[in-house]
C-alpha positions in Angstrom: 68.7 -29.7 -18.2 67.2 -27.9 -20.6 68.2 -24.6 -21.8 65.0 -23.7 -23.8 63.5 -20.3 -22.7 59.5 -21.4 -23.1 57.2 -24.7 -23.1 59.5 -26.6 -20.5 61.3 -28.4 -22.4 62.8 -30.8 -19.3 62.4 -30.5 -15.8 65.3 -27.8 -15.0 64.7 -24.9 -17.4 67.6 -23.1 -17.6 66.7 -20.0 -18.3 63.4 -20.0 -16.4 66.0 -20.3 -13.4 68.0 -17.1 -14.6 65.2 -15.0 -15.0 64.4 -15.5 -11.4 66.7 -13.9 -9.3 65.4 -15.6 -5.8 66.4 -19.1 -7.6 69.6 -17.6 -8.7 70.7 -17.0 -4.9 69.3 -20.3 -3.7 71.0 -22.6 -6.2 74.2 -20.7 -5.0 74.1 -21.2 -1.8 72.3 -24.9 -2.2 75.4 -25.6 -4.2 78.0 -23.9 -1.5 75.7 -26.6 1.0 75.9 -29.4 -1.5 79.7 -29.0 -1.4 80.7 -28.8 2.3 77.5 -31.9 3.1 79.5 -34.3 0.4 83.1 -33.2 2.5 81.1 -33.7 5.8 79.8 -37.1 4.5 83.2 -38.5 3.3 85.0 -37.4 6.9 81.9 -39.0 8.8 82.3 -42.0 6.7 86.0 -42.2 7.7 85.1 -41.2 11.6 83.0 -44.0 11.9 85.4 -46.4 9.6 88.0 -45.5 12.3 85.9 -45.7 15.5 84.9 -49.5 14.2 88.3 -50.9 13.7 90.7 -48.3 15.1 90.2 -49.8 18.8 89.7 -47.7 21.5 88.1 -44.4 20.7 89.9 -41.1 21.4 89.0 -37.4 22.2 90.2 -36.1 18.9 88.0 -38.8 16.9 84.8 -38.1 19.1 85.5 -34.3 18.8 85.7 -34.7 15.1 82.9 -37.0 15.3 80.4 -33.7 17.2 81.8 -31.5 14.7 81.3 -33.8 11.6 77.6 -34.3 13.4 76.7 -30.4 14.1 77.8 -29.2 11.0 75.5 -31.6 9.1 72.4 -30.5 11.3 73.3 -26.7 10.4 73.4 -27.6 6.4 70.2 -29.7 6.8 68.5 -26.7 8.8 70.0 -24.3 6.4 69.2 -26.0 3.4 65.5 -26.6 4.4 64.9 -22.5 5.9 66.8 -21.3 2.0 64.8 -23.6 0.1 61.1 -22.3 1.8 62.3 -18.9 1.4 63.0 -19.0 -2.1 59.9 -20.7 -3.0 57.6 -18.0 -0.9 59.3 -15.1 -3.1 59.0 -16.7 -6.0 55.4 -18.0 -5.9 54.7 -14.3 -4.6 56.3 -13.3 -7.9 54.0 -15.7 -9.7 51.1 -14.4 -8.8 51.9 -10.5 -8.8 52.7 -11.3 -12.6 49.8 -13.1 -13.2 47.5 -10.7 -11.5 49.1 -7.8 -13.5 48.7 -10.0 -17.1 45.2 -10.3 -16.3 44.8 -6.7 -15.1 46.2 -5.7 -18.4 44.8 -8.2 -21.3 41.9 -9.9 -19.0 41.3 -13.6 -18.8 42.0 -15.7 -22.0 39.3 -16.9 -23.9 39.8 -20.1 -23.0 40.2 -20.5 -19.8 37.4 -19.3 -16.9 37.4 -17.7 -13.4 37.5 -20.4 -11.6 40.7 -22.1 -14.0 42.5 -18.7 -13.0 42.0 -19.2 -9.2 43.1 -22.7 -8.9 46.4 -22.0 -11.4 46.9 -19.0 -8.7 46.2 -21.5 -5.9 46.8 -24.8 -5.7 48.7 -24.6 -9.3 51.3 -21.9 -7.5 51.3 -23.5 -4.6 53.3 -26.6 -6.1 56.2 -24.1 -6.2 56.7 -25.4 -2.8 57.5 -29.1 -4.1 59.7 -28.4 -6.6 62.3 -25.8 -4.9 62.1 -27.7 -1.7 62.3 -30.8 -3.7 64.0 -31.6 -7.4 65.8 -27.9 -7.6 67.0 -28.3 -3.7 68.1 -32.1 -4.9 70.2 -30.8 -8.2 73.5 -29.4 -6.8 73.9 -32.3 -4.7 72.8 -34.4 -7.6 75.8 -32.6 -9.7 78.2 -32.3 -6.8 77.6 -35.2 -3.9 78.8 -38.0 -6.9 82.0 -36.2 -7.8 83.1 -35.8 -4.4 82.4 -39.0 -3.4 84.0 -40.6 -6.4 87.4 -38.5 -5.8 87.5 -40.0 -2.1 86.8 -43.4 -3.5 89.8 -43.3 -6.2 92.1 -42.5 -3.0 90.4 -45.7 -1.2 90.3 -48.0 -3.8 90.0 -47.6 -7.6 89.0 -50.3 -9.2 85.6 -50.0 -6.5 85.2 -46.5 -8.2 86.1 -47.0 -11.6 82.1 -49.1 -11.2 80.9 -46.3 -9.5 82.3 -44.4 -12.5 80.6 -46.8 -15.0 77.3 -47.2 -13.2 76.4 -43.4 -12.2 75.4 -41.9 -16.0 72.6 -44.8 -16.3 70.9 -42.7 -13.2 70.2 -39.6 -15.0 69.5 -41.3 -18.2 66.8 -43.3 -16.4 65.9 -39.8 -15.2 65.5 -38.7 -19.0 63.5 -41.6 -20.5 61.2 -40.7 -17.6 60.7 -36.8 -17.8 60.1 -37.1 -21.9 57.6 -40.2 -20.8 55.9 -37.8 -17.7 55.9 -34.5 -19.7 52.4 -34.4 -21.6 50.9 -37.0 -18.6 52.0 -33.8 -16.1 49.7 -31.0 -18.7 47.0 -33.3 -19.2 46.7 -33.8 -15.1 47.2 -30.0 -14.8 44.3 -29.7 -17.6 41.8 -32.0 -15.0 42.4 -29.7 -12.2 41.8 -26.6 -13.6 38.9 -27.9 -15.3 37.4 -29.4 -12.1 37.9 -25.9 -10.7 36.3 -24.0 -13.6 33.1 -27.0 -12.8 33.2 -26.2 -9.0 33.5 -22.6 -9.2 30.8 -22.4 -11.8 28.6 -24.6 -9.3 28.8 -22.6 -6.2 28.4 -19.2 -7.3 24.9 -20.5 -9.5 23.4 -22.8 -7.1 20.6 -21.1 -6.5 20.0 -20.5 -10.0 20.4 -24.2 -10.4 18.3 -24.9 -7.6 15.5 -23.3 -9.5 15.9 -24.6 -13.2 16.3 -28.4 -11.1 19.6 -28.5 -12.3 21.7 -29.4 -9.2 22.1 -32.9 -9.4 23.4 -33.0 -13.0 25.8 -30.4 -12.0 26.9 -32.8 -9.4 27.4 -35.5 -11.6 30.0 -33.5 -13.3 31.6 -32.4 -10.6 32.3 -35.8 -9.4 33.4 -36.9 -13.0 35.6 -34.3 -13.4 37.3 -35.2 -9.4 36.8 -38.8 -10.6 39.1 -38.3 -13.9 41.7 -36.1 -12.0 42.4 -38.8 -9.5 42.7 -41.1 -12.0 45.3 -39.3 -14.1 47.1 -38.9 -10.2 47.3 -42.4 -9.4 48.6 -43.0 -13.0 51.1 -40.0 -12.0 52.4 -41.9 -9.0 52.5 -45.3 -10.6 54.8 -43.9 -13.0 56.8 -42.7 -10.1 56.8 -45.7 -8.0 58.0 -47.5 -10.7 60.5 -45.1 -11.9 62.0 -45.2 -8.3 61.9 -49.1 -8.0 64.1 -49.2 -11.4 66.8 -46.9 -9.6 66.7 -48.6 -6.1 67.2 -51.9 -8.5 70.5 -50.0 -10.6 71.8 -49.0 -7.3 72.0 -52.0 -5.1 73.0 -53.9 -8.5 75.9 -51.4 -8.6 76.8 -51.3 -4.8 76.4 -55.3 -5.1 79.0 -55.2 -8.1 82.3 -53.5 -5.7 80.4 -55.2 -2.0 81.4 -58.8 -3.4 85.2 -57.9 -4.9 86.0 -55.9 -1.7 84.5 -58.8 0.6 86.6 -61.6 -1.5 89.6 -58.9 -1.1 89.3 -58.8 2.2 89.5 -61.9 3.0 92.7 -62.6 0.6 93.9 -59.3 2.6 94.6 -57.5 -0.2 92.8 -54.6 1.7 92.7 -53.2 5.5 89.4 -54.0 6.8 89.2 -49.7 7.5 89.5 -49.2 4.0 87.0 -51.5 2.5 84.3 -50.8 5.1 84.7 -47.0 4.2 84.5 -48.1 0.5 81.3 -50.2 1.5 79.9 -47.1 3.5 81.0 -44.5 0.5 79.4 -46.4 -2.1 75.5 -46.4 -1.6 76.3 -42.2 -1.1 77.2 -41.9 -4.4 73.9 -42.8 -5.7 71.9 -41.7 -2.5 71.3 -37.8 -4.2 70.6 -39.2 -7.8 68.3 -41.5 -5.8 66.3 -38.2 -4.1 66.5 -36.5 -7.3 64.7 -39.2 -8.9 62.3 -39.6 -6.2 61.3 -35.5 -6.5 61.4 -35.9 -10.5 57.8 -35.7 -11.0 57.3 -32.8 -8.9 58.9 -30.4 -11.8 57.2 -31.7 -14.3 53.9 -30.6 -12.4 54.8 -27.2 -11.8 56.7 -27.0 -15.1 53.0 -27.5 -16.7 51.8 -24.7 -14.2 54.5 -22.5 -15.6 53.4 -22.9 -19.3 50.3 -22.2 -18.4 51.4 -18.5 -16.8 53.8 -17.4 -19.3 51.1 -17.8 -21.7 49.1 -15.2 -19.5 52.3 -12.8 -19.6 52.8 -13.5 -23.5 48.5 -12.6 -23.6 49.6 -9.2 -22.0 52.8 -8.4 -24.0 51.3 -8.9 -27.0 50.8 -5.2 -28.8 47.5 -3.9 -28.3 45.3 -2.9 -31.4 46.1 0.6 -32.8 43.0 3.1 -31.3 41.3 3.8 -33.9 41.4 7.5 -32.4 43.7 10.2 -34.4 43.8 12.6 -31.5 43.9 12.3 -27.4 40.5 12.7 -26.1 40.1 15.6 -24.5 38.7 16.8 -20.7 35.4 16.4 -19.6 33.1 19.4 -19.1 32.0 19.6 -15.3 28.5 18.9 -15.2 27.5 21.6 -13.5 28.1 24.1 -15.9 25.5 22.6 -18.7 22.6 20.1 -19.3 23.3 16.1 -19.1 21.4 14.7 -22.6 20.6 11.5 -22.7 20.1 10.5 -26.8 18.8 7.6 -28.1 21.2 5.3 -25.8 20.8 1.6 -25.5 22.2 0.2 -22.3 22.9 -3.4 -20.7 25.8 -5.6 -21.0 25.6 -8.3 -23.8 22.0 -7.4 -24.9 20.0 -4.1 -24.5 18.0 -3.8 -20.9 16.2 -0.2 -22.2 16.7 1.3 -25.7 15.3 4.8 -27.0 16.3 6.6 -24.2 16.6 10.3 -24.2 16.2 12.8 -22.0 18.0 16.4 -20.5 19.0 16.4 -16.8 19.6 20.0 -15.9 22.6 21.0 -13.3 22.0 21.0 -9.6 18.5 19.3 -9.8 17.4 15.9 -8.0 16.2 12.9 -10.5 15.0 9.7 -9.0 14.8 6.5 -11.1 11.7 4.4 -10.1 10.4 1.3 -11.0 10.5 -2.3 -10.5 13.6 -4.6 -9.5 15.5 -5.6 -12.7 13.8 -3.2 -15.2 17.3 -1.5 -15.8 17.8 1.1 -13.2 21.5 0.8 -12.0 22.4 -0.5 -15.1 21.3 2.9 -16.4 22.8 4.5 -13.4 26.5 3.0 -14.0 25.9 3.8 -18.0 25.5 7.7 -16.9 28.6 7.3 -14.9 30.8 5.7 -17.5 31.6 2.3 -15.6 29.8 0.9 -18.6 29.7 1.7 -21.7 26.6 2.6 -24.0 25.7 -0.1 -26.5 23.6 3.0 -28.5 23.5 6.2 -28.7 25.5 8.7 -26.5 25.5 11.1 -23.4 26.3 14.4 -24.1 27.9 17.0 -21.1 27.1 20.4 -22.7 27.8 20.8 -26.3 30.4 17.7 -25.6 30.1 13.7 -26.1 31.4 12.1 -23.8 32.3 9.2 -25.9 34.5 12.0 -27.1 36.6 12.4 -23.7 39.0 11.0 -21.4 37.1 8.7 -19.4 38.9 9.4 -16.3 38.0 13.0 -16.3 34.8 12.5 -16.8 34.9 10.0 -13.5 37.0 12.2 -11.6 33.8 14.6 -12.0 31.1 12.8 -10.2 31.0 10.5 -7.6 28.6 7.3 -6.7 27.4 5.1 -3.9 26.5 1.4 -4.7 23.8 -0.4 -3.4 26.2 -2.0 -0.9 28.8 0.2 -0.8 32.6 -1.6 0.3 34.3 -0.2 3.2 38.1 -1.6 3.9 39.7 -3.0 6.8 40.9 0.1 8.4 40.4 3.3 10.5 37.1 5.8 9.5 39.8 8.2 7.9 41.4 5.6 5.8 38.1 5.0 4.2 37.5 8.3 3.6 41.0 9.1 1.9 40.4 6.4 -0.7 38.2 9.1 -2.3 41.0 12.2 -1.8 44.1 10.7 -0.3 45.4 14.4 0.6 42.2 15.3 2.3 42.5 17.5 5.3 40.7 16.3 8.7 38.2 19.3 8.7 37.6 18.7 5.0 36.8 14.8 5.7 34.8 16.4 8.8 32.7 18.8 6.3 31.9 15.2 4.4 30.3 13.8 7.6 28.3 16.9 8.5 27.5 16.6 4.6 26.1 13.1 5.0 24.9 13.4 8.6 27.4 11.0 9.8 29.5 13.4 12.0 27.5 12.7 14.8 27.7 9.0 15.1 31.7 9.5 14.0 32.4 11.8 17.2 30.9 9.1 19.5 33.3 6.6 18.0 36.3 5.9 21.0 38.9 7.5 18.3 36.6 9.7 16.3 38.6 9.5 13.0 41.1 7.3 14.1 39.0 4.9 14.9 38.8 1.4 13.4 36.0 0.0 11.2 36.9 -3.7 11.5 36.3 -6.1 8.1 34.0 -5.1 6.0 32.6 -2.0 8.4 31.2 -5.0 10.7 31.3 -2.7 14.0 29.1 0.0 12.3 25.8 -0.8 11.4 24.0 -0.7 7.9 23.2 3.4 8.2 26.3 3.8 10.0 27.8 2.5 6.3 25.7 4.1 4.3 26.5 7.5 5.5 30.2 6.8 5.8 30.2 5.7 2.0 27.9 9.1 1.2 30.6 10.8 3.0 33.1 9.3 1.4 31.5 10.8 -2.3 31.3 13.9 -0.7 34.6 14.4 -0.1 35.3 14.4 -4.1 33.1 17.8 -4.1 31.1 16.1 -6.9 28.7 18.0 -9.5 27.6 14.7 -10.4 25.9 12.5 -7.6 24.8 9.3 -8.2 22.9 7.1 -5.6 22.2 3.7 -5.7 19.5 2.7 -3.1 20.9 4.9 -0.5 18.0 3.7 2.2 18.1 0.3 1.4 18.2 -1.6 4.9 18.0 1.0 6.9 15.5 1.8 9.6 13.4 4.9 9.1 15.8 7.0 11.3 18.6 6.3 9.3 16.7 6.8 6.7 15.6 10.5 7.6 19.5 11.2 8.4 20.2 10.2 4.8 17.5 12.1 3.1 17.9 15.5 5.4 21.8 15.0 3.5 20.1 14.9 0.0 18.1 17.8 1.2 21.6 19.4 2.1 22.7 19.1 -1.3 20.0 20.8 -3.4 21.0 23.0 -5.5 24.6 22.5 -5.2 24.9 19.1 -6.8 22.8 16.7 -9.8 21.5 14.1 -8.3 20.1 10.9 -9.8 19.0 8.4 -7.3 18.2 4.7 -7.7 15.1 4.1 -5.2 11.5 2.0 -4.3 11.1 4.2 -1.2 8.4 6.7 -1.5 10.2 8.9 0.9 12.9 9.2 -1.8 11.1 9.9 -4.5 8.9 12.6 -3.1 12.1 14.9 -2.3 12.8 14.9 -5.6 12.7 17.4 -8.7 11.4 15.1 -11.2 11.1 11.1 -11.5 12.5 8.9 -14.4 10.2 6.0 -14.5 11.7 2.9 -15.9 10.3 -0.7 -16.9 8.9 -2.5 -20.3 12.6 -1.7 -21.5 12.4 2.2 -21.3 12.8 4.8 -19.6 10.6 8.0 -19.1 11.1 11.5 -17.3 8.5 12.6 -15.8 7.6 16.3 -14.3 8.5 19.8 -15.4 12.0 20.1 -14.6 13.6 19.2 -17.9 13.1 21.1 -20.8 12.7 17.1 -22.6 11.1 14.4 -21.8 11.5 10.6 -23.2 11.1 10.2 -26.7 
């Protein structure tokens, strides 16, 4: 075993195993198991030795016999439930400490979305294999031999002084094969997640491939890539078929090497016929859990590669962040309803600029609609204004105050917005509304309906608040969500609103429902809506038109217009 930290050095990491305190139990208790199944195998050994040349068979013999045979079913049912609960807590371990790695230093560089989901899937999932295989197989491995070699130097010596001989080849064997398998395990590992990364990458631009006629190339790879993986799997398994034909051949060799002496010495009578047919029946057991070892070898070395391959996610997160080039702690956002909103100069999109040059005031408590036509830049300049991405020029200034200059969060906790296609969670209507105040009282959440014209449709509900939304809202219908969601912003008391297509979908009384809510609002709260319904834009204060990669107030409500 090895008793390197990192990298997997052989297929039982020792301190891989420490660090996991579910492996810790199991290997105790598999070892406990190990150790009372080698007993009960020596004693049924004996039993039936007896029962075979002892003559007529007696109550004690067949009582040890059903106690020799139950205790063996409880080990093997023990043994199997310990092992499957170990590997669930440990794979659920895995992925909570993969999930936070990414969370904290994001995906590496080289590897994609769709490598990260198959190492949390199907790479995980070989977990399975190797504690229910090669770790539950090691204590008996260690312990099985040495009982059964103590029981054979009371039988007959010179039988187990072969045995003796004979058993160190096995785990040798076992060696040669893991620093043979090792690199052939990575580079299998390396196919999958690359076929994954190929698949993923596939599905989610099909359409976009379906346009550029691209699909059938991207096929092509696909298959190649599922082609090569099998490949590298069938050389895998030849490896291991052959590695268990070499110990199948060792072992009968070696039970062939004490079957003839005791056969010639029982004949000379030199030995009872009980003895040497327990010594004949002992024998093959010595070797049997070095034999399932070796059959469940190549298991570790697969998820041993799957473990690299995490612990170099961890070691992504531990390493020290950058010092922040910051010399202070940014400070609080202003609330936005206590000065103008200036747009200067800003440049927004994600890897390149979709509008440059904007600038413009938005004044408290008035209602801005952003017009135009589909991809001209609208919600991306709707989620720049509300700091869920960043400006690539210029800056938005909150008074007197940049917020480039503030604590992000505060700034957030100021205003609140409604996506296109807002999510609701599997829950009840008040669950969905706490995710915006989690201490919110029910009149309070009730003031956020009448808010958003969504009490009515709430009270009809069997369980009013209580009542459940099913996945993904799929009992209410599209207004129903949309007013929910608005409700849901509400119930932050905002001085910041942000809309994303708010009618989107809906039928025109839904849509009058929503808009007599915005109507509600004047006044109170800024509003900046995303919107290509004309009903939208005519309730508003002023309108920012956007397309040709700008962006242009228009009307008399700000003191500025777009430069």
């Amino acid at each position: 075993m090895s008793s390197r930290g990192g990298g997997g050095g052989g297929p039982f990491d020792i301190q891989r195993i420490r660090r996991v305190s579910a492996l810790r139990r199991f290997l105790v208790l598999r070892t406990a198991s190990a150790l009372a199944g080698a007993v009960l195998t020596v004693a049924q050994v004996l039993v039936v030795a007896r029962a075979i040349t002892g003559g007529p068979v007696s109550r004690a013999l067949l009582a040890t016999a059903a106690a020799v045979l139950a205790g063996r079913c409880t080990l093997a049912w023990s043994d199997r439930w310990s092992a499957e609960t170990a590997a669930a807590r440990w794979k659920r371990q895995l992925r909570l400490d993969a999930t936070q790695a990414v969370r904290e230093a994001g995906v590496r560089g080289d590897m994609s979305a769709g490598s990260l989901t198959t190492l949390l899937t199907h790479g995980v999932d070989s977990v399975d294999g190797y504690v229910t295989g090669p770790l539950a197989a090691l204590p008996d491995a260690m312990v099985s031999p040495l009982v059964i070699l103590a029981a054979l130097f009371v039988l007959d010596w010179p039988s187990a002084l072969v045995v003796l001989v004979t058993l160190p080849f096995v785990p040798a064997l076992l060696a040669l094969v893991g620093l043979y398998t090792q690199a052939r395990a990575r580079h299998r590992l390396q196919a999958m997640l690359r076929l994954g990364t190929q698949f993923s990458e596939a599905v989610s631009g099909l359409v976009t491939l379906r346009l550029l006629g691209r699909q059938e190339h991207t096929a092509v790879q696909v298959r190649t890539s599922a082609e090569e993986h099998g490949r590298i799997t069938m050389r895998v398994l030849r490896l291991a078929f052959l590695s268990s034909f070499v110990l199948e051949t060792l072992t009968s060799l070696s039970v062939a090497l004490i079957a003839v002496p005791v056969g010639f010495r029982l004949l000379d009578g030199a030995m009872s016929l009980e003895s040497g047919l327990a010594v004949l029946l002992l024998t093959p057991e010595a070797y049997r859990a070095l034999r399932v070892l070796g059959t469940q070898f190549h298991a570790a070395q697969d998820t041993h590669a799957v473990l690299d391959q995490l612990e170099g996610l961890s070691r992504d997160a531990a390493r020290p962040a950058p010092a922040p080039a910051r010399t202070r702690p940014p400070g609080p956002a202003p609330d936005p309803a206590d000065g103008t909103l200036t747009l200067h100069d800003l440049a927004v999109g994600y890897d390149s600029p979709v509008l440059t040059g904007v600038s413009m005031e938005l004044l408290p408590g008035r209602r801005y609609v952003l017009t135009g036509p589909s991809g001209a830049g609208k919600s991306t300049l709707l989620r720049t204004v509300a700091g869920v991405l960043p400006p690539l020029a210029g800056h938005i200034r909150s008074g007197a105050v940049n917020l480039g200059d503030v604590d992000p969060d505060s700034w957030t906790r100021r205003l609140a917005m409604v996506p296109q296609r807002p999510h609701l969670f599997h829950g009840t209507v008040a669950d969905n509304l706490r995710v915006a105040r989690p201490d919110a009282a029910r009149d309070r959440m009730w003031h956020a309906l009448e808010q958003a014209g969504a009490a009515d449709f709430v009270r009809r509900l069997p369980d009013g608040l209580d009542a459940p939304v099913g996945d993904r809202a799929a009992r209410l219908s599209a207004g129903e969500r949309q007013r929910l969601a608005l409700a849901r912003a509400l119930l932050r008391e905002p001085s910041f609103l942000l809309l994303d297509e708010p009618t989107a979908r809906l039928d025109g009384e839904s849509e009058e429902r929503v808009l007599g809510a915005l109507q509600r609002l004047a006044g109170s709260v800024t509003l900046l809506v995303v919107t290509h319904r004309p009903a939208v834009a005519e309730a508003a204060d002023a309108l920012i038109e956007v397309g040709g990669g700008r962006a242009v107030l228009a009307g008399d409500t700000s003191r500025t217009g777009a430069r």
